[in-house]
N, C-alpha and C positions, 0 to 999 in steps of 0.2 A: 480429553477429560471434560472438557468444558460443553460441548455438543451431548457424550452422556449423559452429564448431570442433567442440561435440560428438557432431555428425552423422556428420562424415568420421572422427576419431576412434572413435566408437562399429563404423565399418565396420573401422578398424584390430582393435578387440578382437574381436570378435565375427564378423566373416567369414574372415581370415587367421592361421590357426595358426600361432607362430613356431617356427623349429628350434633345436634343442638350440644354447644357450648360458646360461651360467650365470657370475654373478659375487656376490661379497660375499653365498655361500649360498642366494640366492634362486632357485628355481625359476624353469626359462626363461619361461613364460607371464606372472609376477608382474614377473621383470625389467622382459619387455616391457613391461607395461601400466603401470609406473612410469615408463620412458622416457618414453612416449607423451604421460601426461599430465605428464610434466616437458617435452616439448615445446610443449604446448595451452597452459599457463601464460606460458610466454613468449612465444608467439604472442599468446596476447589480453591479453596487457600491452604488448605491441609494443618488449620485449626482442631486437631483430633479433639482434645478434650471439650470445646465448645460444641460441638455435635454433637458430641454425647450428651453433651445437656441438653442442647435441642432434640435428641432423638427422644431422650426420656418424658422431655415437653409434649412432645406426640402421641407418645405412648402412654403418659398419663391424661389426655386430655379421650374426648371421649369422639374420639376422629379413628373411621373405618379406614383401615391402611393397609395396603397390598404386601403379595410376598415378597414385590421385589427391594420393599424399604427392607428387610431382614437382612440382602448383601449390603447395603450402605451402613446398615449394625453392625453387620461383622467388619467392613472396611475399617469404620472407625475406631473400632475397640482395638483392633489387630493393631493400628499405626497410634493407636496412644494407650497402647502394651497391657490391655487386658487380653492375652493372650485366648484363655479359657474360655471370653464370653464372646469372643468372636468365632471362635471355633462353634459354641453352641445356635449363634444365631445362624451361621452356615447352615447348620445340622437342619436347622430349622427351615430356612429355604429351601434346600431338594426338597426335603418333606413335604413344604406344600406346591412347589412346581415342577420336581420331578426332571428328567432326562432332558423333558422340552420346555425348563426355564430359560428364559434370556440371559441370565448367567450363570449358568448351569458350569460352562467349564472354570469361570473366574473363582466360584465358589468351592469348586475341587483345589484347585489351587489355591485357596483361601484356608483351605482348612489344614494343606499339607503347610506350607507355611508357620500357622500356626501353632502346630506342635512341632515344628521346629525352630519356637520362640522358645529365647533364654529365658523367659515369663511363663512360659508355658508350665501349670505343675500335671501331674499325673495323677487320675482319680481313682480310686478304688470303690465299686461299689456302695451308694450311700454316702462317701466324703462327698464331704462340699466345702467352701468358702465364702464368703460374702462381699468380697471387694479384692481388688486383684492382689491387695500387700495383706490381706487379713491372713491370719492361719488356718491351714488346713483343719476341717472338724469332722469327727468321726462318732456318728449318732449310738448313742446306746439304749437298750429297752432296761425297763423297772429290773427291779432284783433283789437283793440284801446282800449282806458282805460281814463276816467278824472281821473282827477286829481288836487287836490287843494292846493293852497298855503294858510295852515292857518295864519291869522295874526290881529293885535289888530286892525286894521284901515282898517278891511275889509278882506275878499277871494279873491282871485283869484284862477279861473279854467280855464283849459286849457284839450281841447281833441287829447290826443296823438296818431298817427298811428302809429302799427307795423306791418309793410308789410312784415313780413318774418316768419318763424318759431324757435323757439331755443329752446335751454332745459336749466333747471333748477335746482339745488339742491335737491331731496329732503327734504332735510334737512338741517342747517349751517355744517361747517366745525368740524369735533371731533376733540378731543386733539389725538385720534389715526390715523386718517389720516396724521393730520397735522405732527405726530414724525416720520412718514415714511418720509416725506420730509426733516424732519431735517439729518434722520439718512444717505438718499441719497446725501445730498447735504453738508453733515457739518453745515449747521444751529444751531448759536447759541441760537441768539435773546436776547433782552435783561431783565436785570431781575430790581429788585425794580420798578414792577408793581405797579401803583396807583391802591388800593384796594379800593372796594365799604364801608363804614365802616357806615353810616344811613342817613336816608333822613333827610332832612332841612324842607322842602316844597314842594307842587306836582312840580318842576322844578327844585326845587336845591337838590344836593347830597353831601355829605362829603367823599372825599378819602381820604387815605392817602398814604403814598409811603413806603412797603414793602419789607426788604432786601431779596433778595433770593425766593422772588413770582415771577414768568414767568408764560408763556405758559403754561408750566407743572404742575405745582399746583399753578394757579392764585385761590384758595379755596381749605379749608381745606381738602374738600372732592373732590378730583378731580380723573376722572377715564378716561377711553380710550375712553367712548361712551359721556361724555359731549361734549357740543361746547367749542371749542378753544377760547380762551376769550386772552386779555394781548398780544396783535399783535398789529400793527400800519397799516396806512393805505400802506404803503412801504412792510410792512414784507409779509401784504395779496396779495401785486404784486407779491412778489419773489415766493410764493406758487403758484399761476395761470399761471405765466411763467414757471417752473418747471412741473404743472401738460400737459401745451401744450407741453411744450419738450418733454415728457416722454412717450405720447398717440399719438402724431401726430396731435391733433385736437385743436381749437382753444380755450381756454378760455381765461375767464377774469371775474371780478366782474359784478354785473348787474347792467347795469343804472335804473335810478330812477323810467322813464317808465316802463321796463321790469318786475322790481321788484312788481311794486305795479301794474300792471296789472296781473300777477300772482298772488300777495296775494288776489287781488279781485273777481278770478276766473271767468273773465267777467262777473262781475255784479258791478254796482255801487251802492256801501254802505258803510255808514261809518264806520264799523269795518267787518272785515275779514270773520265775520259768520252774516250778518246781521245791522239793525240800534239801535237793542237793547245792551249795554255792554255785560248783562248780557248772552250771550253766551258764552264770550269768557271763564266763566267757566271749561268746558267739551276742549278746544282748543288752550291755551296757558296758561304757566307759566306766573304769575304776582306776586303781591305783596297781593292777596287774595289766590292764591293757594298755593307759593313756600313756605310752612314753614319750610325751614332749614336756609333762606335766602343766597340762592346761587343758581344760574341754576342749571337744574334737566339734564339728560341725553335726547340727542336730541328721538324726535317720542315718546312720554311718553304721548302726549296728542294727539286728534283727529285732522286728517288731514281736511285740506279743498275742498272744491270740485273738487280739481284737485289733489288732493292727496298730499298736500304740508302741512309737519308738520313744527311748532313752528313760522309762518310768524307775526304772534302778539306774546310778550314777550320771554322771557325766554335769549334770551343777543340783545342788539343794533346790528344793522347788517350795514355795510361798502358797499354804492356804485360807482359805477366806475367813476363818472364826479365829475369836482366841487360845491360845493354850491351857491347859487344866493339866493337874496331876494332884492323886488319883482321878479318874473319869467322877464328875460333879454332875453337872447340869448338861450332857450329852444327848439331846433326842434322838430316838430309837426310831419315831416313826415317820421320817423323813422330810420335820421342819429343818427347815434353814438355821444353823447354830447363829448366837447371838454373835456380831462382828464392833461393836460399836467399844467406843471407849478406847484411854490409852492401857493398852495390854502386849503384852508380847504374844508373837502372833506361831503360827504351827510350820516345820519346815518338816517336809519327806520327800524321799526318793535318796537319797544322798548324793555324792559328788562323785568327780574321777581322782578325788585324795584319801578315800577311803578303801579299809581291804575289802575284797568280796564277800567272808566270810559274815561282815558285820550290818552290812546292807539286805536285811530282813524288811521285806515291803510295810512289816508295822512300826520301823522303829521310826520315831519322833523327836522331834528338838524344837525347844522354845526358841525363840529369835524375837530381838525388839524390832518394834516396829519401826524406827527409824534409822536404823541399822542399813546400810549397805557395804557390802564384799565381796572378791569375785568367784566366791564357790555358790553362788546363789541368785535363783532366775527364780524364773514363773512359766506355768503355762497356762490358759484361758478355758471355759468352762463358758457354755450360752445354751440357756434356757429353751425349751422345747415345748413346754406346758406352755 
């Protein structure tokens, strides 16, 4: 290992002249060659995370670097479980050295490895992510969407524009995503979760308040890949503020537009797959499929046209403005609704305690914003404009 490193390093000093950059006084050549061997150091200590930092030191500094730094990118990423972006730097190596790179075979074996990481996710055209524990996002183009406000004294519909592009969740938020943030940030959150305990009526629920149920096992059966349930509408801010810190890019919750223009995959219909219930079978957890009575682990059912699992049942989902009834001050022409103030905030998609029949992609429920329970998650929404 040790002989390697200072092989390809030795090509770093001595074949590749860096360009002018200079920090803490040092001449750009000396900079470099400290980097370097602050990187080799924690390569052959198998320090993953710190060379990452130092890889990205390199890559952000304004230093000409060979194809063969791309395998020591993918070495690292793979051994400190960014699974995805070791694969891509691999990708990247053939591509610029071809059959007769220096590690040409380590890098084949690099890549099969890698998707054979338990980190490894699966990309579909267009998805992406931004950090190995962030959620999957799945880009959408501009559109409009109706949108109706059900109610006993009548509908109201309204046709919303969204003149921009953004991405989307794949999926809600996991309890695994979400514990990387606790574990970054100290997040405690709080616990005696009001737990789902049986329906009353197709509208009323019975909770009760549980010592010691959170986040983390809002249900008995809780694992890394369910949705995050037992959050508040605040605790789902501190996570979208965290995930923009931490990537540089914008999120936040999805307004009501956003959401249900996505769940409807520009088409207008009253459930997610269709005007018949009887789809959502094959495409959401409800209270006809979930028999353990508890959400199931997020993408377990069929995605919708746009590739978007669980957007009917399986937990209530949190969006970014306040609630209104009748439709008040709603823009049409796709500003940002007002989010500020204490209000109760907009919950859709419904749960897996809900019948099929009643989980119509426009129906809506107020929810306070300090409120947490475990029929109710979130999924993430990051800006594109």
């Amino acid at each position: 290992m040790t002989s390697l490193i200072r092989f390809v390093f030795a090509v770093f000093l001595f074949s590749h002249a860096p360009l002018p950059a200079q920090s803490q006084n040092l001449p750009p050549e000396i900079e470099f060659d400290l980097k370097v061997q602050e990187l080799a150091s924690h390569i052959e200590n198998e320090r993953w995370e710190q060379a990452l930092t130092a890889i990205n030191g390199l890559k952000d500094g304004q230093f000409k670097l060979p194809p063969s730094f791309l395998h020591f990118e993918g070495k690292a990423n793979l051994y400190a479980g960014n699974a995805n972006a070791a694969e891509k730097a691999w990708i990247a190596y053939l591509q610029a050295e071809g059959k007769g790179g220096k590690y040409y075979t380590e890098a084949l074996a690099g890549i099969v490895e890698a998707k054979q990481s338990p980190r490894y996710v699966a990309l579909a055209e267009g998805e992406f992510f931004d950090c190995a524990d962030c959620p999957v996002m799945v880009p959408l183009s501009p559109g409009k969407v109706e949108i109706t406000n059900l109610g006993a004294n009548g509908d109201q519909t309204l046709t919303l524009n969204i003149p921009y592009p953004f991405a989307i969740g794949k999926t809600e938020v996991t309890v695994g995503q979400f514990k990387k943030f606790a574990q970054e940030t100290g997040f405690r959150g709080q616990g005696d979760c009001l737990v789902h305990i049986t329906k009353l009526a197709q509208h009323e629920h019975k909770f009760e308040k549980r010592s010691g149920r959170s986040w983390r096992n809002s249900y008995a059966s809780t694992s890394d890949q369910h949705p995050v349930s037992c959050v508040s509408w605040y605790e789902a801010q501190a996570y979208v503020s965290w995930l923009s810190n931490k990537t540089g890019h914008s999120y936040r919750l999805p307004s009501e537009a956003e959401w249900t223009y996505a769940a409807k995959a520009g088409e207008n219909m009253a459930y997610q797959c269709g005007d018949d219930f009887a789809c959502l079978q094959q495409m959401a957890w409800t209270s006809s499929t979930a028999q353990r009575n508890q959400p199931e682990p997020v993408g377990t059912k069929s995605a919708n046209a746009w590739g978007l699992h669980d957007m009917t049942g399986n937990v209530w989902e949190l969006m970014h403005e306040c609630y209104d009834w009748p439709f008040k001050d709603v823009p049409t022409d796709g500003s940002l609704p007002d989010a500020s103030g204490d209000c109760k905030r907009i919950l859709k998609s419904g749960s897996w305690a809900q019948v099929p029949k009643y989980l119509i992609v426009d129906r809506r429920l107020s929810y306070a914003g300090d409120r947490w329970d475990s029929l109710t998650g979130f999924r993430v929404m990051r800006e594109l404009r």
